[in-house]
Every structure is written in C-alpha cells, then in structure tokens.
Biopython code that builds the backbone (N, CA, C, O; Angstrom):
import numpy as np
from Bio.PDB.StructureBuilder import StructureBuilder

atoms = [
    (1, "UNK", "N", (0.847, -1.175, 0.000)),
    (1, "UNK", "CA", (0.000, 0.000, 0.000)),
    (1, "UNK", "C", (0.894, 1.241, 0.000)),
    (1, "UNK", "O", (1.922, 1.269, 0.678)),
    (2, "UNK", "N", (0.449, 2.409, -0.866)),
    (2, "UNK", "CA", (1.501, 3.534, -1.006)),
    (2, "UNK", "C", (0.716, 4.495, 0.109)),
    (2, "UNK", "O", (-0.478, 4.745, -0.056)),
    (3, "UNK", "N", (1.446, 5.015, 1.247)),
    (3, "UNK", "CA", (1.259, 5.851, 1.754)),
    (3, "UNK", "C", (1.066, 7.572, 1.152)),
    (3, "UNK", "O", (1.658, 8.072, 0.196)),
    (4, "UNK", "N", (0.275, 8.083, 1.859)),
    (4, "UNK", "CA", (0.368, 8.915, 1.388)),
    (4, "UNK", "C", (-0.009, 10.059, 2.255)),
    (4, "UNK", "O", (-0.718, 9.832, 3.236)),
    (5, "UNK", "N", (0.491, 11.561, 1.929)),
    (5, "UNK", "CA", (0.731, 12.557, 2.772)),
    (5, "UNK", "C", (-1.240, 13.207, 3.211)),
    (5, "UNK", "O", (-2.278, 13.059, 2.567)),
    (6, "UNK", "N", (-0.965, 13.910, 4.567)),
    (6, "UNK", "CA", (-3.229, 14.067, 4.318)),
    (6, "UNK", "C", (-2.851, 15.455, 3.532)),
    (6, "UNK", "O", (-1.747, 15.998, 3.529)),
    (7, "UNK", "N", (-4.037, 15.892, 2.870)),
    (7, "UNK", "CA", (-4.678, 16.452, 2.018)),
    (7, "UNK", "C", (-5.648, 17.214, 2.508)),
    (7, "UNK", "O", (-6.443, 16.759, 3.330)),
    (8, "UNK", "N", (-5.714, 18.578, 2.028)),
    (8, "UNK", "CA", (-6.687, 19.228, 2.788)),
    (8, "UNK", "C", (-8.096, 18.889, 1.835)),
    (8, "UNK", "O", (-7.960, 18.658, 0.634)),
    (9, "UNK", "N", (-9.444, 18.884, 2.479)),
    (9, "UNK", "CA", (-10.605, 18.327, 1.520)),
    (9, "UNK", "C", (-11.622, 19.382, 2.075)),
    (9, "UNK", "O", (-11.757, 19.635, 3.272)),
    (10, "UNK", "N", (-12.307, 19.955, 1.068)),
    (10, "UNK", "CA", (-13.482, 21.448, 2.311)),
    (10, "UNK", "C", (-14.703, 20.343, 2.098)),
    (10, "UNK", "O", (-14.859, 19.448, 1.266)),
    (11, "UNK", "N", (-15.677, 20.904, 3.468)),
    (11, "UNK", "CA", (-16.961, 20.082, 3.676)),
    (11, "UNK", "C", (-17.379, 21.361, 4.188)),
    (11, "UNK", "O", (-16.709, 22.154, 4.850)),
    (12, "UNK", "N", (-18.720, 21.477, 3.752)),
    (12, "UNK", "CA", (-19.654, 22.737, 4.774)),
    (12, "UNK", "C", (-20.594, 21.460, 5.527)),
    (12, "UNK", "O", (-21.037, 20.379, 5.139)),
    (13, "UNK", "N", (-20.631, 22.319, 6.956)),
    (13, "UNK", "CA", (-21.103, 21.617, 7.932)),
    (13, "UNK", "C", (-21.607, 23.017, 8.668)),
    (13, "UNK", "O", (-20.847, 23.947, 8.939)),
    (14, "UNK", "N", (-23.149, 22.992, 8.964)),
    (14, "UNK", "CA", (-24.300, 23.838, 9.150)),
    (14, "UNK", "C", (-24.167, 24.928, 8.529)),
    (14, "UNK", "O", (-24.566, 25.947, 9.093)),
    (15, "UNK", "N", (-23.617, 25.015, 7.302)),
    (15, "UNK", "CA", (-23.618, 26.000, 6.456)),
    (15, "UNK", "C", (-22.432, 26.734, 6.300)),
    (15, "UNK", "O", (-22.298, 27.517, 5.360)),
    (16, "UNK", "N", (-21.338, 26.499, 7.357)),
    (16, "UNK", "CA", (-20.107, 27.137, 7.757)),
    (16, "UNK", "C", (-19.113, 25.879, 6.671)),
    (16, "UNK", "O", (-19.081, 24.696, 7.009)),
    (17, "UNK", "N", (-18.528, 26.276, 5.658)),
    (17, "UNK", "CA", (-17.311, 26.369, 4.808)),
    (17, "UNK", "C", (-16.096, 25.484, 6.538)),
    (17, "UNK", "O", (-16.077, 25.976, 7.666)),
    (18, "UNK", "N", (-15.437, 24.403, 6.168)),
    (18, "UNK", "CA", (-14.484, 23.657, 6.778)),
    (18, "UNK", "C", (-13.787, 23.238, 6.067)),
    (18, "UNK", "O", (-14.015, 23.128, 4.862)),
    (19, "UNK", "N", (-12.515, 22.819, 6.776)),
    (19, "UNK", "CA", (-11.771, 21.654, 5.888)),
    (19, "UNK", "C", (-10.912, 20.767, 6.884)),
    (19, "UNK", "O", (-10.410, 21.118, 7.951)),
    (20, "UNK", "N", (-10.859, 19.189, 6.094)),
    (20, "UNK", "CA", (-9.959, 18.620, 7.100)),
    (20, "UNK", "C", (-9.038, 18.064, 6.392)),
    (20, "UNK", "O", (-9.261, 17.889, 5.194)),
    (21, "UNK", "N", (-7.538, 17.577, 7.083)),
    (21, "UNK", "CA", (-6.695, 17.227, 6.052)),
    (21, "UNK", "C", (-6.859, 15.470, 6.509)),
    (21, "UNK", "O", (-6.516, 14.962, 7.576)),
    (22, "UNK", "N", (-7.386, 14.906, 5.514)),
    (22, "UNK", "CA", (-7.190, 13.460, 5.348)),
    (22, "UNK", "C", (-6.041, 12.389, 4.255)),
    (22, "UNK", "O", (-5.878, 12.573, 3.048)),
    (23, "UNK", "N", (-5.688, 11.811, 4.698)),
    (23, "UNK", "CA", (-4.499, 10.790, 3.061)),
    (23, "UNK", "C", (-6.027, 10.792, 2.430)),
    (23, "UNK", "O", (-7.156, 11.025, 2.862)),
    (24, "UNK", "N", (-5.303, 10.315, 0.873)),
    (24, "UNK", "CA", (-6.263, 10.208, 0.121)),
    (24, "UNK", "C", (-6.892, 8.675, 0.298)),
    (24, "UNK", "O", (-8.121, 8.607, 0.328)),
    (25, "UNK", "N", (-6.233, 7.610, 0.402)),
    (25, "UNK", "CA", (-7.559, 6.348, 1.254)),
    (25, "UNK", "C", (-8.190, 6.737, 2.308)),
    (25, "UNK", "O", (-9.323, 6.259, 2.255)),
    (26, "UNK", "N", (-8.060, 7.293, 3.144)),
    (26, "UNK", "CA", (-9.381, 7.591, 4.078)),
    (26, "UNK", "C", (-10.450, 8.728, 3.251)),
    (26, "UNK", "O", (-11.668, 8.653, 3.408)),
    (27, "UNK", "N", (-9.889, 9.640, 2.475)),
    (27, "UNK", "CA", (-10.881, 10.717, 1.811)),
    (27, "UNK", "C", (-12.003, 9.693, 1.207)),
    (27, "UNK", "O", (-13.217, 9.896, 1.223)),
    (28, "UNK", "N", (-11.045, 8.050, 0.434)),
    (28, "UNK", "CA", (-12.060, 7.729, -0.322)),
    (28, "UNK", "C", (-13.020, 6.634, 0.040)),
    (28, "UNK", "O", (-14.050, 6.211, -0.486)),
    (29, "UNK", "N", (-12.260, 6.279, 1.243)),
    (29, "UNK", "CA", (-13.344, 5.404, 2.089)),
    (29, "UNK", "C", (-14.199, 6.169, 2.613)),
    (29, "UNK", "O", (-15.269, 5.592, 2.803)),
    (30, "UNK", "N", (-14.173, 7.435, 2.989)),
    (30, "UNK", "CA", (-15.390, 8.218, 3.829)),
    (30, "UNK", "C", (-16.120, 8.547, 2.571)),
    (30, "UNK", "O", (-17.326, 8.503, 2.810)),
    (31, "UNK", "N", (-15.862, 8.885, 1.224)),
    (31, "UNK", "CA", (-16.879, 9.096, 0.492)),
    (31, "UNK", "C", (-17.448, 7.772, -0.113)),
    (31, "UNK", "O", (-18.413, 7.962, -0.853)),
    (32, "UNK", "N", (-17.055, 6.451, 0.044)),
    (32, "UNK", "CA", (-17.233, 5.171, -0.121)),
    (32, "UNK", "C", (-18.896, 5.081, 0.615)),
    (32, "UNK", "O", (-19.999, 5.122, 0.071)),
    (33, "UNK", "N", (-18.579, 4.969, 1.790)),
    (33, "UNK", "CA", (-19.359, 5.194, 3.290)),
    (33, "UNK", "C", (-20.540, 5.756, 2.806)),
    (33, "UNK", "O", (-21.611, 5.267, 2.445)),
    (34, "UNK", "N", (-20.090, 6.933, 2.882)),
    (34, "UNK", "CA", (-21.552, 7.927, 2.402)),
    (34, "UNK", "C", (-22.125, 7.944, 1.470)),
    (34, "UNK", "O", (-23.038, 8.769, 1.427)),
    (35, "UNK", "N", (-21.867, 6.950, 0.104)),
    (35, "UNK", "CA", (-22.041, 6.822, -0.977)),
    (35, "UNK", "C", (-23.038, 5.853, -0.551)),
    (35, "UNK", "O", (-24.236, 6.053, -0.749)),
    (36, "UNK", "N", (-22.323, 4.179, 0.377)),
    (36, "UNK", "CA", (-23.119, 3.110, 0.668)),
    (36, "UNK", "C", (-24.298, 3.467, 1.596)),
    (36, "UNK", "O", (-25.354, 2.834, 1.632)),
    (37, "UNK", "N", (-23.945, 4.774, 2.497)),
    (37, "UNK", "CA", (-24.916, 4.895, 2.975)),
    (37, "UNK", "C", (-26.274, 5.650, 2.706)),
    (37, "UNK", "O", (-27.260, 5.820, 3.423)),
    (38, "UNK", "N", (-26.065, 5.925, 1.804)),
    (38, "UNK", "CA", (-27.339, 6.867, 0.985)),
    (38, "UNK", "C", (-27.252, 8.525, 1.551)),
    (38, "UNK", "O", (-28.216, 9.229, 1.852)),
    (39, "UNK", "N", (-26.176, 8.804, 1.582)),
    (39, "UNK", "CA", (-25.843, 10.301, 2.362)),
    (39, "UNK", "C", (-25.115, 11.244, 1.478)),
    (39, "UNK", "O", (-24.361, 10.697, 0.674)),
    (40, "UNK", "N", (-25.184, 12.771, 1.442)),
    (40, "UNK", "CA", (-24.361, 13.549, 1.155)),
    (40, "UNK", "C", (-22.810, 13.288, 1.998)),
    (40, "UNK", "O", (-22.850, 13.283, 3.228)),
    (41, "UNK", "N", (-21.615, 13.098, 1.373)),
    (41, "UNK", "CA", (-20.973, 13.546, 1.931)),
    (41, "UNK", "C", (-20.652, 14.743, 3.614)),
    (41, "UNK", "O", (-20.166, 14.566, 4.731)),
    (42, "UNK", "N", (-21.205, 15.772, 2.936)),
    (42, "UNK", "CA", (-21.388, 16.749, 3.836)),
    (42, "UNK", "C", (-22.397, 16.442, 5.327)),
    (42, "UNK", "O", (-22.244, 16.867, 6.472)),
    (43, "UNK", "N", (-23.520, 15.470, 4.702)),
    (43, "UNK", "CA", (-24.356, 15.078, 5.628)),
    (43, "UNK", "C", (-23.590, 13.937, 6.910)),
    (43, "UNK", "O", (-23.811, 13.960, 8.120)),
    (44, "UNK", "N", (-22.872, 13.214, 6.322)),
    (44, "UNK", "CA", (-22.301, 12.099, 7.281)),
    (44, "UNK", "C", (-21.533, 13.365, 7.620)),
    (44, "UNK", "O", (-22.107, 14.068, 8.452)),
    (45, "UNK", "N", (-19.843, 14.025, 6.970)),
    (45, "UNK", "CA", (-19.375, 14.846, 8.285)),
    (45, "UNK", "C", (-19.999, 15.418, 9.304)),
    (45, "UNK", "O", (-19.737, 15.282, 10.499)),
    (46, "UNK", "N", (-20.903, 16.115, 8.769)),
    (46, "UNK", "CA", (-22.340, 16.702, 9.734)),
    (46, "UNK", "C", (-22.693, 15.530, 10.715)),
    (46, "UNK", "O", (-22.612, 15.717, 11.929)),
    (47, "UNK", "N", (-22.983, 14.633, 10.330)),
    (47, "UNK", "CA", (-23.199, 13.908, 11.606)),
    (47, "UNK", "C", (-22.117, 13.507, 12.867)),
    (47, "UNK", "O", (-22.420, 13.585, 14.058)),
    (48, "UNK", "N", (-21.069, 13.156, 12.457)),
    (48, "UNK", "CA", (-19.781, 12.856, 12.594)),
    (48, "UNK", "C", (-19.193, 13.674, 13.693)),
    (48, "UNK", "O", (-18.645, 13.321, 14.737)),
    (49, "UNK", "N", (-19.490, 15.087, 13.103)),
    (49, "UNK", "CA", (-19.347, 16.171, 14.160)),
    (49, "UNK", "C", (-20.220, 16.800, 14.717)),
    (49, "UNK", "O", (-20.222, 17.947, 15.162)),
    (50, "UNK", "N", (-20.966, 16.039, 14.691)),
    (50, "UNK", "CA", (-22.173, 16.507, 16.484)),
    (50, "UNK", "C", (-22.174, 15.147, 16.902)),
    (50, "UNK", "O", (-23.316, 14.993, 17.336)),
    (51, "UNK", "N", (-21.551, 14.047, 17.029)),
    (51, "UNK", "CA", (-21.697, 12.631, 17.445)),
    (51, "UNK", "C", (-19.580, 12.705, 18.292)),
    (51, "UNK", "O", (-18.912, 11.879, 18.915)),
    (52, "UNK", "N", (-19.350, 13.924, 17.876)),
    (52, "UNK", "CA", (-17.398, 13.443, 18.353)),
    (52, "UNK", "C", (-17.255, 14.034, 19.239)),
    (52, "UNK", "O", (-18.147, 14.861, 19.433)),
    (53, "UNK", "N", (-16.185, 13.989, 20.208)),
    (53, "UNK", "CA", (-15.874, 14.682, 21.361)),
    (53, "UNK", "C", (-15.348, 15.730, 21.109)),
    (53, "UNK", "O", (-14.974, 16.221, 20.044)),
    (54, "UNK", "N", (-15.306, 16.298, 22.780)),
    (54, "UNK", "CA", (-15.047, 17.884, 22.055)),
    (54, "UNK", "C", (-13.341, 17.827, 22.376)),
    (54, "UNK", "O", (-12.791, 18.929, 22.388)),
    (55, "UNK", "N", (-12.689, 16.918, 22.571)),
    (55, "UNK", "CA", (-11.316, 16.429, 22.321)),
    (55, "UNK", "C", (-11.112, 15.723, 21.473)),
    (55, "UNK", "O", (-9.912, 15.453, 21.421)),
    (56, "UNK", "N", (-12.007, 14.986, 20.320)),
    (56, "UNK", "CA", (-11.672, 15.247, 18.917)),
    (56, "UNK", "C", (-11.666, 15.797, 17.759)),
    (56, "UNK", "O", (-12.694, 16.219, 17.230)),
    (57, "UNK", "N", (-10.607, 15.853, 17.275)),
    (57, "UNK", "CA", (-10.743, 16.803, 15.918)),
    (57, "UNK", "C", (-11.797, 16.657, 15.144)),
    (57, "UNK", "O", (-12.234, 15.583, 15.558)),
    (58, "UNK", "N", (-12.501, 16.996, 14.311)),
    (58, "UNK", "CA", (-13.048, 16.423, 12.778)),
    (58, "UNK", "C", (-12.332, 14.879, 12.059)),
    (58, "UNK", "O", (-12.709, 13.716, 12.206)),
    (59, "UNK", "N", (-11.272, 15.395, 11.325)),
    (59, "UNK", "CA", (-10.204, 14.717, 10.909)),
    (59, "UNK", "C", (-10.144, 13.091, 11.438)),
    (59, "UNK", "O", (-10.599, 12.098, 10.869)),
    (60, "UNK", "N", (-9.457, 13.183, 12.660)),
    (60, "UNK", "CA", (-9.175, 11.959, 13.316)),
    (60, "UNK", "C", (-10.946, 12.007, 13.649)),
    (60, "UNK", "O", (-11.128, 10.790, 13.705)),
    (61, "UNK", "N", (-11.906, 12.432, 13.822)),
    (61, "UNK", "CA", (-13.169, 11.605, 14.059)),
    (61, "UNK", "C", (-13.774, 10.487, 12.727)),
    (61, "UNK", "O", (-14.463, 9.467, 12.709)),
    (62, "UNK", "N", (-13.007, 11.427, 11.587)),
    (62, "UNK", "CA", (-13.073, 10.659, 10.401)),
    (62, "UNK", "C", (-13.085, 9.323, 10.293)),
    (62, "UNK", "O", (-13.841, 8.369, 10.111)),
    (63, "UNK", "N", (-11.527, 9.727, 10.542)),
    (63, "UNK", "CA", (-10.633, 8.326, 10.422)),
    (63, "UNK", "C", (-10.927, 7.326, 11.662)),
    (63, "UNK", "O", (-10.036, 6.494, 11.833)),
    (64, "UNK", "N", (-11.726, 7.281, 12.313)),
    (64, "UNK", "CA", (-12.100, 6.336, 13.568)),
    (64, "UNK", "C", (-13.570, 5.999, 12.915)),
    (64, "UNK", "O", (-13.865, 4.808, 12.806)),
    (65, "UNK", "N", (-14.484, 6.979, 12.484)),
    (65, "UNK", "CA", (-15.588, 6.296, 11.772)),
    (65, "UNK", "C", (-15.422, 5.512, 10.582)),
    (65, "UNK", "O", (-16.187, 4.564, 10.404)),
    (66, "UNK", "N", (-14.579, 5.761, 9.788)),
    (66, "UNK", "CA", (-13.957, 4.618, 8.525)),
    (66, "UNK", "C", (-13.287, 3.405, 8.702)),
    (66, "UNK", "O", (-13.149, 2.535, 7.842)),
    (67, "UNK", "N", (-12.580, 3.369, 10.682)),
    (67, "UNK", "CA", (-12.234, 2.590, 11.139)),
    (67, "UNK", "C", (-13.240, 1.463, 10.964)),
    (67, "UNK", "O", (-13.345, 0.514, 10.187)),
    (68, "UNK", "N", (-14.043, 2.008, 12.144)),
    (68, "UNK", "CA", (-15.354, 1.661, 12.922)),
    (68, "UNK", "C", (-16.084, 1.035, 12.391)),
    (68, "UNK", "O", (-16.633, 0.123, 13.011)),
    (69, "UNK", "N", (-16.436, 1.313, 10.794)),
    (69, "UNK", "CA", (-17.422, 1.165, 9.588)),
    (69, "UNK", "C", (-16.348, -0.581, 9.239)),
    (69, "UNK", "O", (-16.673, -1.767, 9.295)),
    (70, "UNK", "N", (-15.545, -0.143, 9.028)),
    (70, "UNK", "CA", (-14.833, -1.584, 7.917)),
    (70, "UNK", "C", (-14.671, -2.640, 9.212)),
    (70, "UNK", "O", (-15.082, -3.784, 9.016)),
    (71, "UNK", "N", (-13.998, -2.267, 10.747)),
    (71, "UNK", "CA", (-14.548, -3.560, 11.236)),
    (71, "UNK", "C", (-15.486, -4.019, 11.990)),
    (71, "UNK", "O", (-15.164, -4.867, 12.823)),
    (72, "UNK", "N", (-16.662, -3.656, 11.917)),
    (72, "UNK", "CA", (-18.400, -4.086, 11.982)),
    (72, "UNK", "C", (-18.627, -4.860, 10.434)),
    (72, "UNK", "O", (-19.341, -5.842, 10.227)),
    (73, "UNK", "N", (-17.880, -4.181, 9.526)),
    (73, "UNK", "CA", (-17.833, -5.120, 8.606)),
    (73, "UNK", "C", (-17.069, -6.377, 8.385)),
    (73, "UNK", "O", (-17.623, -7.230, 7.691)),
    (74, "UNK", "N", (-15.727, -6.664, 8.929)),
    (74, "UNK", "CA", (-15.458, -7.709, 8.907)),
    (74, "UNK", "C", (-15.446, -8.444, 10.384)),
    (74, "UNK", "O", (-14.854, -9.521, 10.446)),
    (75, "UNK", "N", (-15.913, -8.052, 11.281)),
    (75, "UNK", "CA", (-16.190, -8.582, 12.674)),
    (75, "UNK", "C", (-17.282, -8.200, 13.001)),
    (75, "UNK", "O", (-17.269, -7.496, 14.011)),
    (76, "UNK", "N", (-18.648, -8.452, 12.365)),
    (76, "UNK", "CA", (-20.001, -8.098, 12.784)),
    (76, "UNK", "C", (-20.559, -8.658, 14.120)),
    (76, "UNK", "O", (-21.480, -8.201, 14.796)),
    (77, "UNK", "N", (-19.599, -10.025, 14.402)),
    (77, "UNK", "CA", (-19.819, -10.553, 15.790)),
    (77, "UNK", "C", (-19.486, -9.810, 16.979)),
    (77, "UNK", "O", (-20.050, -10.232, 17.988)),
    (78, "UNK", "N", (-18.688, -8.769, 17.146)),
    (78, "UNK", "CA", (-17.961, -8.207, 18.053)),
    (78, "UNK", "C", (-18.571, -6.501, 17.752)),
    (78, "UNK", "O", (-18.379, -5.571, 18.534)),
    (79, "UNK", "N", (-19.134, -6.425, 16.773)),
    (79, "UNK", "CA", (-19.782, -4.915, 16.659)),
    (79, "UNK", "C", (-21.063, -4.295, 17.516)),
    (79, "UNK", "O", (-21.436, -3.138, 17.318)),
]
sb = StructureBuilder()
sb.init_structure("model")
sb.init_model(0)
sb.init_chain("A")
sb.init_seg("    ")
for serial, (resi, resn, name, xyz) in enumerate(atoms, 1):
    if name == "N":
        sb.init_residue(resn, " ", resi, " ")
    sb.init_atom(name, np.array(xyz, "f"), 0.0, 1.0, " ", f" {name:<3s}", serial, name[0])
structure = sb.get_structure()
C-alpha cells in the first residue's frame, strides 16, 4: 500500500465552509461510506461532528468512523 501525505478536503457543515486534512484512502473510504450509505458527503461529516468529542478533531473523528465502519464489517460478531 503507497502511503500517502493528508490532504486538505473542504466540507460545509451547518452551512459554515471547513476543511480537514485526510491521506487520500481515508478521503475515499469516507466518500465510499456515504455513498453506501445513501448520504451527502457533507451530511455524514455533519453527523460525525455533532456525534465526536469535544477532544476530537473532525479529521481523526473521520478516520475512527472509517475505522469503525470496515470492522463491523469484517467482525459483525464483536460490533
């Protein structure tokens, strides 16, 4: 797998213009996600960030929901 550097990506979330810097495999698993899940993009970050702590970033809340998502998918027993 080629690593790669994060990337800044803009999302409006309640109407307010954001951005978070993600690598480009997590950018495309979170739009994967929201694709499978019948969502705007913008709508899952939106959710994402009223569901994260207020000691997590956006960003890393990302990357823990793309976690989160793939193993419920391959460990649905333990989800």
């Amino acid at each position: 797998m080629e690593m790669s550097r994060p990337r800044k990506h803009s999302l409006t979330l309640a109407g307010h213009r954001t951005s978070v810097s993600l690598e480009d495999p997590f950018w495309r698993a979170f739009q994967d996600i929201a694709s499978e899940e019948g969502l705007a993009l913008n709508a899952l970050a939106a959710r994402i960030d009223r569901e994260r702590g207020t000691n997590t970033g956006l960003a890393s809340a990302i990357r823990l929901y793309v976690l989160a998502h793939f193993q419920r998918k391959c460990m649905p027993q333990q989800a």
